[in-house]
C-alpha positions, 0 to 999 in steps of 0.5 A: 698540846691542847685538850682536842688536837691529838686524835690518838688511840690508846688501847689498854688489853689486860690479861691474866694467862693460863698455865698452859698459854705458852704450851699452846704457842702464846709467846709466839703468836704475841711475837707475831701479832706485835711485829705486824701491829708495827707495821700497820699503818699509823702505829705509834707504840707498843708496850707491855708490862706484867705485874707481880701476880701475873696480870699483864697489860699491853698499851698499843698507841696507833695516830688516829681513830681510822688506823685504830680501827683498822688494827682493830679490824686486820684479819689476823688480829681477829684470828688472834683474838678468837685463839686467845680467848680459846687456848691463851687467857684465863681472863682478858679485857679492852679499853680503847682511850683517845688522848685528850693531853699529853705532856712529856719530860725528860731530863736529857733534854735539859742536861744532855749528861743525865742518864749517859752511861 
């Protein structure tokens, strides 16, 4: 791919919780807010990670700016984010990216037995 062809959004959101976000029904309500993020329109991917000292970042992918900004703007989404600030993050934080390049390996491509259990 070419610097420029792909209009993707990448959204990185870190938090860190608070001892009592899971108490307050986080797990749910993150459960929730991924499956409807999946069904929006455009939705390309949806990952999160948590490092050893508890800070967590999920990377949502939507295809274009438009479907971005219209995750962005879904009203439960919104709801959400105003519940989480109140009752699930003890800090949080956006970065909203557009992919400029990608490249992808993977090596079954290349030798099909590799990574076959």
């Amino acid at each position: 791919m070419e610097p420029g062809e792909d209009q993707s959004v990448v959204t990185a959101f870190g938090s860190r919780l608070r001892d009592d976000a899971e108490a307050n029904g986080y797990g749910e309500l993150a459960a929730h807010l991924e499956a409807r993020a999946r069904q929006m329109p455009g939705f390309v991917d949806f990952k999160t990670f948590v490092a050893d000292d508890g800070e967590r970042v999920s990377l949502v992918t939507f295809d274009s700016v438009a479907h971005h900004e219209a995750w962005r703007d879904d009203p439960e989404h919104r709801a959400a984010q105003e519940q989480g600030r109140r009752a699930f993050y003890l800090t949080s934080s956006v970065t909203v990216c557009r992919v400029l390049r990608r490249r992808h390996f993977d090596a079954r491509d290349r030798f099909p037995s590799q990574g076959e259990p």
